[in-house]
C-alpha positions as CSV (number, residue, x, y, z in Angstrom):
1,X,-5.3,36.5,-11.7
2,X,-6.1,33.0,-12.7
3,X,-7.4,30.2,-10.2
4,X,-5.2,28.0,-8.7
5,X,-6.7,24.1,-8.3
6,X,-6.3,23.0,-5.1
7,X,-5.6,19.3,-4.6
8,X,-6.0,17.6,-0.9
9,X,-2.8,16.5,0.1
10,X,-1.5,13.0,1.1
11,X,-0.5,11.9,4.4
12,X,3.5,12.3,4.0
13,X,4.0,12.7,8.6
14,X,3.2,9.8,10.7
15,X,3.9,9.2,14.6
16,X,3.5,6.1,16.4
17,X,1.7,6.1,19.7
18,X,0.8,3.5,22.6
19,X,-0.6,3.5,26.5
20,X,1.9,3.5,29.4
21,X,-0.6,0.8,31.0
22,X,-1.8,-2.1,28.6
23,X,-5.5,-2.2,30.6
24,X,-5.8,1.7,29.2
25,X,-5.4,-0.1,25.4
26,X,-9.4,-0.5,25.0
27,X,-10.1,3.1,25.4
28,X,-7.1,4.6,23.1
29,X,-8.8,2.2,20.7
30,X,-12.3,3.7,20.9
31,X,-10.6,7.1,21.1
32,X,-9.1,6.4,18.1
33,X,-12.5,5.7,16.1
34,X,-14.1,8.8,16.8
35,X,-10.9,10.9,16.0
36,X,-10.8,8.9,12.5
37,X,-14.5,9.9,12.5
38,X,-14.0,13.4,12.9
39,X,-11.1,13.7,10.4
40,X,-11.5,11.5,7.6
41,X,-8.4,12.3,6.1
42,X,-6.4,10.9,8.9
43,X,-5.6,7.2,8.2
44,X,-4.8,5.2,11.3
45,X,-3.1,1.5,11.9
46,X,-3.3,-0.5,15.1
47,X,-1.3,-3.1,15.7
48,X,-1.1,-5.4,18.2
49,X,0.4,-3.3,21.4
50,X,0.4,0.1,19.2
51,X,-0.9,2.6,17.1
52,X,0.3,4.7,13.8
53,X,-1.1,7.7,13.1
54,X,-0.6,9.3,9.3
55,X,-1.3,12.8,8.3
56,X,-0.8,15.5,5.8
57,X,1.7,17.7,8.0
58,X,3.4,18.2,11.4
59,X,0.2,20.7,12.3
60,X,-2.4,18.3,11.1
61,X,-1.0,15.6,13.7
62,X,-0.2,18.0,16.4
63,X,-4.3,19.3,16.3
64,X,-5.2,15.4,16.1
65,X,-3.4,14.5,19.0
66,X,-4.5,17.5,20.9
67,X,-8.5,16.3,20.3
68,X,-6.9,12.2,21.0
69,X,-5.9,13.6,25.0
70,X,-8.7,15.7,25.6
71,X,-11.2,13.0,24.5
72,X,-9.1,10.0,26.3
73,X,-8.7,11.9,29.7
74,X,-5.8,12.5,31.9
75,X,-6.7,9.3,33.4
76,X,-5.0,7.2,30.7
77,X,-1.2,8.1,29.7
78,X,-0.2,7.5,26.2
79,X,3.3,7.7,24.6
80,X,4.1,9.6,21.6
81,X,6.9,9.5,19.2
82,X,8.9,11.8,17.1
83,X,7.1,12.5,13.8
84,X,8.8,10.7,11.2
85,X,8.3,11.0,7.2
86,X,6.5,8.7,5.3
87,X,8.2,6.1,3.1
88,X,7.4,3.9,0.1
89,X,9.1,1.2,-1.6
90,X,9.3,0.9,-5.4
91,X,11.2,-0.9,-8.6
92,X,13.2,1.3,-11.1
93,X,13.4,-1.8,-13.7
94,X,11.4,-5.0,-14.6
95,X,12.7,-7.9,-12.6
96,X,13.5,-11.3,-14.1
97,X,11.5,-14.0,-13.3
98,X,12.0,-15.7,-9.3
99,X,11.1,-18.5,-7.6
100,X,10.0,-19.5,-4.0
101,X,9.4,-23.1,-3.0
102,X,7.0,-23.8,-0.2
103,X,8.2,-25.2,2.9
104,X,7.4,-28.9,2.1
105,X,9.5,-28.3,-1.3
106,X,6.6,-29.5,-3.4
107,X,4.8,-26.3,-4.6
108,X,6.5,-23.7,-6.6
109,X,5.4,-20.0,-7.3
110,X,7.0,-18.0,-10.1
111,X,6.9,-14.8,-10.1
112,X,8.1,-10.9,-11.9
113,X,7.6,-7.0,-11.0
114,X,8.0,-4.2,-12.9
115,X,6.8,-0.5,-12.6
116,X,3.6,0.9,-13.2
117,X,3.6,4.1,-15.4
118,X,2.5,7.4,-14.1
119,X,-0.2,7.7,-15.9
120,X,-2.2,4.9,-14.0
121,X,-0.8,5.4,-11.3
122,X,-2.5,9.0,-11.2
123,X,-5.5,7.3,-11.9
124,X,-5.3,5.2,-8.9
125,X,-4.7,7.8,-7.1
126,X,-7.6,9.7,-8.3
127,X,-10.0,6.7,-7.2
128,X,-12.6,4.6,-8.8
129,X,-16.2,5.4,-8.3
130,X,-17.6,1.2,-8.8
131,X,-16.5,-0.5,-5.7
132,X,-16.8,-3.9,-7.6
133,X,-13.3,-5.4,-8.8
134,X,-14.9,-6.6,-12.4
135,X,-15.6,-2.8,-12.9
136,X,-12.9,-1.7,-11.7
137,X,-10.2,-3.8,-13.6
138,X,-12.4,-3.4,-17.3
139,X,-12.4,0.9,-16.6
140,X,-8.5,0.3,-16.3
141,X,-8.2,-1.8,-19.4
142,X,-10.4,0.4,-21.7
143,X,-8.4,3.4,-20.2
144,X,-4.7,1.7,-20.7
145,X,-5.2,-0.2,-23.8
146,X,-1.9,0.2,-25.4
147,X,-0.1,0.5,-21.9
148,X,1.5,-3.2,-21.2
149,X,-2.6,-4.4,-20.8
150,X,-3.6,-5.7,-24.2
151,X,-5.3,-8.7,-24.8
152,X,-6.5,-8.7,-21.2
153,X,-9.8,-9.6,-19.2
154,X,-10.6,-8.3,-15.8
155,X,-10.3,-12.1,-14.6
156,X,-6.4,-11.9,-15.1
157,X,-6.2,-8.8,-12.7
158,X,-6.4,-10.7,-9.1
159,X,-5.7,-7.5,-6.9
160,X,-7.0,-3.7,-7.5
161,X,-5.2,-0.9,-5.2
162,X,-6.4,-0.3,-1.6
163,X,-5.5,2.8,0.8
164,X,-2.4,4.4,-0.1
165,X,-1.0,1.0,-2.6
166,X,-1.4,1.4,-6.3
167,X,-0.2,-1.8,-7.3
168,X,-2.1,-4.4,-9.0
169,X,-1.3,-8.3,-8.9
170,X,-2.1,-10.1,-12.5
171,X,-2.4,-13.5,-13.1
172,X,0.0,-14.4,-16.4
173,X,-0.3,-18.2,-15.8
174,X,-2.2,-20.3,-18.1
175,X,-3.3,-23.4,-18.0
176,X,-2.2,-24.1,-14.5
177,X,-3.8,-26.6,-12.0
178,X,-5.4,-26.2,-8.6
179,X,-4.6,-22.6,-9.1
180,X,-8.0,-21.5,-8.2
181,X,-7.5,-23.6,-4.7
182,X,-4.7,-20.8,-3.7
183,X,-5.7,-18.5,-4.6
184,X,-6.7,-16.1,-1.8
185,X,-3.9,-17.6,-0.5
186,X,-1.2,-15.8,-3.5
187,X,-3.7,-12.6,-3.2
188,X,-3.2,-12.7,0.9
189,X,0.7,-12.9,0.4
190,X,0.8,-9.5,-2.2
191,X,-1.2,-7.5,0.6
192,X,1.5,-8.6,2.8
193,X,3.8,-7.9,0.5
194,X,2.3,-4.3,-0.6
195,X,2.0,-3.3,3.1
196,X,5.8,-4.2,4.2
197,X,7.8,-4.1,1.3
198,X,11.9,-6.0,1.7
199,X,13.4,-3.3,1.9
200,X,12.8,-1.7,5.5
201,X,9.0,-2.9,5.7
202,X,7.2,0.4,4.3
203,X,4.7,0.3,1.8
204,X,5.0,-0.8,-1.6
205,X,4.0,2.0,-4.3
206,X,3.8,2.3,-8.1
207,X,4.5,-1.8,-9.1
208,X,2.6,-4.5,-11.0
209,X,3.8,-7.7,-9.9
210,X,3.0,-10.5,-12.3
211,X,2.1,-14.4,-11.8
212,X,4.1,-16.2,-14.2
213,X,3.3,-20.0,-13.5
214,X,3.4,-21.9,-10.4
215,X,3.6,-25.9,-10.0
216,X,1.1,-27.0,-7.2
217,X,0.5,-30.4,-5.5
218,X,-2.2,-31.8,-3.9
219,X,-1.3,-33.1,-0.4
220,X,-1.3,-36.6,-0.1
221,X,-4.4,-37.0,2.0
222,X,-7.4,-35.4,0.1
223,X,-8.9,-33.7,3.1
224,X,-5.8,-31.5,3.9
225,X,-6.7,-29.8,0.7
226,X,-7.3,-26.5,2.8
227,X,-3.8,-27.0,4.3
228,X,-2.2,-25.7,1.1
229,X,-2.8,-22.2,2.0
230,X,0.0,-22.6,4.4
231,X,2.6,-23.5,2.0
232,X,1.6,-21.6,-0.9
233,X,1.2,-18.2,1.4
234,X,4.8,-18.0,2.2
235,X,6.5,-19.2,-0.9
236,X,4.1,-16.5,-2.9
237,X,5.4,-13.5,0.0
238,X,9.2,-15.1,-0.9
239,X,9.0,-14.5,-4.4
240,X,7.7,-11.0,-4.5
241,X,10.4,-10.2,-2.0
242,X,12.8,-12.0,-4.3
243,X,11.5,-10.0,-7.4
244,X,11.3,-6.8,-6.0
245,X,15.3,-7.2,-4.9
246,X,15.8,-8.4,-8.6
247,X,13.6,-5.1,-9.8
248,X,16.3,-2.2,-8.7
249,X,14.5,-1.5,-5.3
250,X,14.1,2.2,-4.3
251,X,13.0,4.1,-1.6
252,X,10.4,7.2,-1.8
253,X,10.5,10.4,0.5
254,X,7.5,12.6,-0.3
255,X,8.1,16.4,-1.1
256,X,6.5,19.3,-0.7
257,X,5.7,21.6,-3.8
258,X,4.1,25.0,-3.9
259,X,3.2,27.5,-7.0
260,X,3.5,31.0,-5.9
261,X,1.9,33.6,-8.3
262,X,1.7,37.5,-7.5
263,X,2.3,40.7,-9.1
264,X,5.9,41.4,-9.8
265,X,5.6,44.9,-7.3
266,X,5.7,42.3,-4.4
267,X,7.8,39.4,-6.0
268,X,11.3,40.6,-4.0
269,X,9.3,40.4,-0.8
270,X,8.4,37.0,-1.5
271,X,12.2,36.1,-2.8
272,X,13.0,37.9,0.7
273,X,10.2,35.8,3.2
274,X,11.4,32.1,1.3
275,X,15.0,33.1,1.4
């Protein structure tokens, strides 16, 4: 018979957890860094009075939870929820252009989405071995020539996927002033943005969102400069929310798919054990 490939799943199950008493919070933490260290495949957010746990199945998290109590103690009690399936945003169409003005109304950020093919994002998915972004984004560009990224340079890509996001942030703008001034501040907002997407706050999957211009304003007083982080931030996190409502937002449930191959003297038992 031939070989099957075998492929490590992704974490598609998660379940939410936190301690009955908020002194106990410290060791669930710690806990919590050696069960990441003893399953790397297990990907783990804290927040600030909780904890989310992802895995690959029901049974993964189940034996992960199991090592989690018997390394905590009896001592601390911790609260577990129902496991839940994972989501992930995404467009269906390019969006038009949108808008956000910062709170003080003098800063504008313009911005678009649209969906990243299959193709790269498989390759997103299948990693990058360089861990520097310059490498990163000119491997992409020699690989996706003819694929939307023509007449590009690694300098326009601001943002390469992280974790379980392959979206990539580009800058389209030319010519634009004190853009270099905010911009961690833009690149902060789209890991906001890619972490909690608009529609019920799950991650954002599959999308290129695209800086189109933006109008910036230097405060009045010369050494608030660093203040315009503040009003650029949440205009930029507006406008990707605004564009991916404009780009035919969708929802993603992950699925399960098997390949069975046998002999065809023990196919009806199989049709018989699935049915």
């Amino acid at each position: 018979m031939e070989s099957i490939e075998r492929s490590v799943s992704e974490n598609v199950v998660k379940v939410a957890l936190s301690v009955v008493k908020y002194s106990d919070w410290s060791k669930l933490c710690s806990s919590l860094k050696l069960l990441k260290k003893r399953d790397p495949f297990l990907q783990v957010y804290c927040e600030e009075h909780f904890c989310v746990i992802k895995g690959s199945g029901e049974a993964h998290l189940e034996t992960s939870l199991n090592f989690l109590r018997e390394n905590i103690g009896e001592s601390v009690s911790i609260e577990v929820s129902k496991p839940q399936a994972v989501l992930y945003e995404t467009v269906l169409s390019n969006s038009e252009i949108c808008m956000a003005k910062s709170p003080n109304k003098r800063n504008r950020v313009y911005v678009s989405i649209e969906p990243l093919e299959n193709g790269i994002i498989e390759a997103f998915k299948g990693g990058f071995e360089s861990q520097s972004l310059k490498e990163n984004c000119d491997l992409l560009l020699n690989k996706f020539t003819n694929r939307k990224f023509t007449n590009f340079s690694s300098e326009k890509i601001w943002a390469f996927p992280k974790d379980d996001s392959p979206n990539i942030l580009v800058n389209m703008t030319e010519g634009v002033q004190y853009l270099q001034n905010v911009k961690d501040s833009v690149i902060a907002a789209y890991s906001q943005f890619a972490q909690e997407g608009v529609i019920c706050g799950e991650p954002v999957r599959g999308v290129r969102m695209n800086l189109e211009d933006a109008q910036i304003r230097l405060p009045f007083k010369y050494h608030d400069i660093g203040s315009m982080g503040s009003q650029i931030h949440p205009a930029s996190r507006r406008a990707f929310y605004g564009a991916q409502m404009k780009g035919t937002p969708r929802l993603m449930e992950p699925i399960y798919l098997v390949e069975i191959r046998t002999t065809h003297d023990v196919l009806a038992l199989i049709f018989a054990l699935l049915s």
